[in-house]
C-alpha positions in Angstrom: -93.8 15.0 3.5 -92.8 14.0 7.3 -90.7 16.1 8.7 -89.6 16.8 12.5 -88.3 19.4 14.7 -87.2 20.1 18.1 -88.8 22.3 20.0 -88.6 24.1 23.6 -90.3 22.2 26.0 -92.5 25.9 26.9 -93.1 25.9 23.2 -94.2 22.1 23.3 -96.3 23.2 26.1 -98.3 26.3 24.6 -99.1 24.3 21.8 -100.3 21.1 23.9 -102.2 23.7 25.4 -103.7 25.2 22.7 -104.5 21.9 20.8 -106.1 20.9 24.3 -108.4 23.2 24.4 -109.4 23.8 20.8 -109.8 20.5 20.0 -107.8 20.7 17.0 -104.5 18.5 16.9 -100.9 20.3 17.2 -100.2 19.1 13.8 -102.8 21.4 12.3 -101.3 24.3 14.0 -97.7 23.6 13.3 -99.0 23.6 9.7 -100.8 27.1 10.1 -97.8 28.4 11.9 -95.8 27.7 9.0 -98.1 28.7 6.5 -98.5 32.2 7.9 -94.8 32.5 8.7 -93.8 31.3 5.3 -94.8 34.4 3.6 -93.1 36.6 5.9 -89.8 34.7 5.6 -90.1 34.8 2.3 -90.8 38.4 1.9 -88.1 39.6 4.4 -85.1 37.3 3.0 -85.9 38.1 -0.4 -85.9 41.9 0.6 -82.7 41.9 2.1 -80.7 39.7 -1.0 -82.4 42.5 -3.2 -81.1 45.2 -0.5 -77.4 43.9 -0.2 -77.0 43.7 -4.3 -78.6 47.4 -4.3 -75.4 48.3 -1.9 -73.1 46.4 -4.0 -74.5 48.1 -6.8 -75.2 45.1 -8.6 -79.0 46.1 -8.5 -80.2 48.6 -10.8 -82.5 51.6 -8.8 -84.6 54.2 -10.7 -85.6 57.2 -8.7 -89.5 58.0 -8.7 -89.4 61.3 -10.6 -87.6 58.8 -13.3 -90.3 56.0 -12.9 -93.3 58.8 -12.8 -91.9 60.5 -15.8 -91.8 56.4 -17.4 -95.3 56.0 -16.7 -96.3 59.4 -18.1 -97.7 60.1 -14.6 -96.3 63.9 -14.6 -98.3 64.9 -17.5 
């Protein structure tokens, strides 16, 4: 799927740069850049809906003692 952006030209230029010299094209590390940046995104954004409905108390929280005891981990 094509898609484009806009970048800052001393972005642009790091990875002219970098494809340049590697020899690899700047497509293949826009899509590695995204890739590896994906997962973080996702991870943080996630976290913090999952944070804000614990504040709002629309998320239910256990305490460990409460999950160890679950698990039979205290005996």
């Amino acid at each position: 799927m094509p898609t484009s952006i806009r970048l800052a030209p001393e972005i642009e230029q790091r990875l002219d740069f970098l494809a340049a010299n590697t020899g690899r094209t700047k497509a293949y590390y826009l899509r590695e850049i995204i890739e590896r940046g994906l997962d973080e995104m996702e991870d943080y954004y996630l976290a913090a809906e999952v944070l804000e409905r614990v504040r709002k108390g629309q998320e239910q929280v256990y305490s460990s003692a409460d999950v160890r005891k679950d698990l039979g981990l205290d005996d």
